[in-house]
ROBA-341018 format. One record per residue (C-alpha): x, y, z; residue in one letter. Coordinates in Angstrom, 2 decimals. Layout:
# residues N
<torba <X Y Z> "A"> ...
This chain:
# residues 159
<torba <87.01 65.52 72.23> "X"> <torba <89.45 65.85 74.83> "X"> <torba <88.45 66.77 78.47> "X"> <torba <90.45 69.78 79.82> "X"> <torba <91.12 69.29 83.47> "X"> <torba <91.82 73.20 85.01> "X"> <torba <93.36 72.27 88.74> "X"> <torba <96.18 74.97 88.69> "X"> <torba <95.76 78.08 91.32> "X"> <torba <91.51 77.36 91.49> "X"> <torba <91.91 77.24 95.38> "X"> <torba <89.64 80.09 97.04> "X"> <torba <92.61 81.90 97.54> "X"> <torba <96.62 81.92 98.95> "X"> <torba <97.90 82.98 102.21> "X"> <torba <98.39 86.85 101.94> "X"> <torba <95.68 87.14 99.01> "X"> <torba <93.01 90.11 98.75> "X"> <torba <90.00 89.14 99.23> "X"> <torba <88.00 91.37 97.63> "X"> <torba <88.74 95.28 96.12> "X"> <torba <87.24 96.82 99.10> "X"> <torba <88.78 99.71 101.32> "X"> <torba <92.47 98.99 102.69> "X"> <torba <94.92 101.18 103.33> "X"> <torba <98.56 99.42 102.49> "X"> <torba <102.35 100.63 102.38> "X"> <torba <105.28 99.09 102.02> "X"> <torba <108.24 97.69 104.14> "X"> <torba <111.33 96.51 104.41> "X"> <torba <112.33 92.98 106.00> "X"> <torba <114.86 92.76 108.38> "X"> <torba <117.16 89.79 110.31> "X"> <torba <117.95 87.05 108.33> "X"> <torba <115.11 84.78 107.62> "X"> <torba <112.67 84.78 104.15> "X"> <torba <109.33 85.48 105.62> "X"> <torba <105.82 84.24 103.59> "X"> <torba <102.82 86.12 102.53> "X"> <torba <100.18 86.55 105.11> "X"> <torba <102.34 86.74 107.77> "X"> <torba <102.13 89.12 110.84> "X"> <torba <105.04 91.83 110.90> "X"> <torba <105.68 94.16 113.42> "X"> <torba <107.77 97.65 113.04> "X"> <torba <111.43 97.46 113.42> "X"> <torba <112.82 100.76 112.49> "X"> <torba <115.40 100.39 114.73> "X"> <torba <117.25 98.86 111.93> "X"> <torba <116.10 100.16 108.74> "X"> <torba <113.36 103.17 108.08> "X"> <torba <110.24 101.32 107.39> "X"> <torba <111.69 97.79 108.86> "X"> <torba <109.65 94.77 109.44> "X"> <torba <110.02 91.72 111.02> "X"> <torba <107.66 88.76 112.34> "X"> <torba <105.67 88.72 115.50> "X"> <torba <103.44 91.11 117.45> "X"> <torba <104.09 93.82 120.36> "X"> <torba <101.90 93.05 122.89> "X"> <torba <99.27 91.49 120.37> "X"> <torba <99.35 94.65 118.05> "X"> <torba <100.02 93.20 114.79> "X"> <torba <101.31 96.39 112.79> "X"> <torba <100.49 94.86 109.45> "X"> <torba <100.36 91.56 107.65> "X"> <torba <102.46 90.85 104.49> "X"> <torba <100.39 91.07 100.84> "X"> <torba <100.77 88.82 98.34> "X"> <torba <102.05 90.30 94.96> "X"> <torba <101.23 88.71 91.40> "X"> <torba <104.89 89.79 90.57> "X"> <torba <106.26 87.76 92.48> "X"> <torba <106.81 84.01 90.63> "X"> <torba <105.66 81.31 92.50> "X"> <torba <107.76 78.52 93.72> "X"> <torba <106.00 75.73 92.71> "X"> <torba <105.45 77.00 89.59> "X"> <torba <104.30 75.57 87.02> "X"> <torba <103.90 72.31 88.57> "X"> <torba <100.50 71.09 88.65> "X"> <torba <99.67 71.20 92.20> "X"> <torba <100.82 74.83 92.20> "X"> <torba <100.67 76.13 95.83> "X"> <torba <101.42 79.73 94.80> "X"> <torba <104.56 79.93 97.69> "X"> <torba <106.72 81.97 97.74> "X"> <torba <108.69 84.47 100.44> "X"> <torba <110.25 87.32 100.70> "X"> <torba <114.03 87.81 101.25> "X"> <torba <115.98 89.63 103.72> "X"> <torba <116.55 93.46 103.01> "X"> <torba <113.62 92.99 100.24> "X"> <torba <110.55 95.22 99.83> "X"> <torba <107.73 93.50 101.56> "X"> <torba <103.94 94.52 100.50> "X"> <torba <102.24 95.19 104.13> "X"> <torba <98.29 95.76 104.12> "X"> <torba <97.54 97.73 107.43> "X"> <torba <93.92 97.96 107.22> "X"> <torba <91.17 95.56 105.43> "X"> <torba <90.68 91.97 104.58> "X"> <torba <92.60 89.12 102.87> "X"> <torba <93.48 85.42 103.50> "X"> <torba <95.89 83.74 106.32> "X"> <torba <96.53 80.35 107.11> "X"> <torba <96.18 79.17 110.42> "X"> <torba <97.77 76.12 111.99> "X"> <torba <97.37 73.83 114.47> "X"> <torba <94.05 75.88 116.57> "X"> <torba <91.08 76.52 114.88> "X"> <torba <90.20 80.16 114.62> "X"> <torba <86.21 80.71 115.50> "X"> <torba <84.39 83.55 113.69> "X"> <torba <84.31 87.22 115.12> "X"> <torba <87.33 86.52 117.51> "X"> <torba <90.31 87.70 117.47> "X"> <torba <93.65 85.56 116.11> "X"> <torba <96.58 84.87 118.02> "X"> <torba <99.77 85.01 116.91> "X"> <torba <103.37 83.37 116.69> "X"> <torba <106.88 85.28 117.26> "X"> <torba <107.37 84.06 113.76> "X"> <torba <104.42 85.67 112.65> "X"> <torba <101.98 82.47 111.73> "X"> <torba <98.52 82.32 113.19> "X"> <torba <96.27 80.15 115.82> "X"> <torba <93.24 80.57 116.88> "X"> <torba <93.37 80.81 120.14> "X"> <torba <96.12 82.17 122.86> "X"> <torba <97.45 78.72 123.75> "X"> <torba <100.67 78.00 124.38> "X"> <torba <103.08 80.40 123.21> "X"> <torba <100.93 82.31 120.62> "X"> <torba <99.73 85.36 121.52> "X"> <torba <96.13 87.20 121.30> "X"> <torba <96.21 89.95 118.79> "X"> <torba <94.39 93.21 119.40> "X"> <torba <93.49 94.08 116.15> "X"> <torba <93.09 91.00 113.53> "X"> <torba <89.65 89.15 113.63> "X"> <torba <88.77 85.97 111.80> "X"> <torba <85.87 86.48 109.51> "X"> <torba <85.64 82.64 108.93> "X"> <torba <85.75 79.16 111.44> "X"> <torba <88.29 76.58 110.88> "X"> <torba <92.06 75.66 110.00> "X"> <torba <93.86 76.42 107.05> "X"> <torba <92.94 79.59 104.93> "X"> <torba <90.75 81.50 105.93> "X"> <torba <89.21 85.41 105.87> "X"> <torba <90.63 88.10 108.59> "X"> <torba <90.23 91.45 108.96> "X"> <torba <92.80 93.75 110.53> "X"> <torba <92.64 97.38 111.68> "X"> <torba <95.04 99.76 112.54> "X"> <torba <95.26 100.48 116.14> "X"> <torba <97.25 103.14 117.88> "X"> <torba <100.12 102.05 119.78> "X"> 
């Protein structure tokens, strides 16, 4: 009998990824400038280009939303057996945003610590800590320790 070996998308979970079906209040965007941008990536408003714009980064460590992965969305890697499940969004492209709840982010380079708050990049990745040129967010919280992918929690906060 032959042995079935299942090692496509059975990670936890992908950068921008749901965590659960709990509460979240979501909406949608639109990406501006000229760069693809990821899921799980911080966004911040930029309406001065486009009602409902979006593009990377922070204002003053308010992190307006962070971009949601969609299932429509083909992967890149697909179907290749190490599937990684990337993908981005292109410029002048709808962009998922959840503004409230939890899902999955990877962090690079500083470990984020449990209960604190993330910092973030102008280009809207994650560390977890303020160092360097990251800065602290006001409003997304790590739910897990460690690099990589983990669990965060953002809120909306009044600017």
């Amino acid at each position: 009998m032959p042995i079935q070996d299942f090692n496509i998308y059975t990670a936890k979970g992908y950068a921008g990824e749901l965590v659960d079906s709990g509460p979240r209040t979501v909406q949608t965007g639109i990406l501006t400038g000229n760069s693809p941008l990821g899921f799980g990536v911080a966004v911040t408003r930029d309406s001065a280009v486009v009602e409902r714009g979006v593009a990377p980064g922070s204002v003053g460590g308010n992190v307006f939303a962070i971009t949601q992965r969609e299932y429509n969305h083909e992967a890149s890697t697909r179907p290749a057996k190490e599937g990684t499940g990337a993908w981005k969004y292109q410029p002048a492209e709808s962009v998922s945003l959840i503004r409230q709840g939890y899902l999955y982010i990877e962090v690079v380079d500083i470990a984020a610590v449990s209960g604190q708050v993330l910092a973030v990049n102008a280009d809207g990745t994650w560390e977890g800590t303020d160092a360097g040129s990251a800065t602290a967010t006001t409003n997304v919280t790590a739910e897990e320790s460690g690099l990589g992918l983990i669990k965060v929690r953002i809120d909306i906060k009044a600017v």
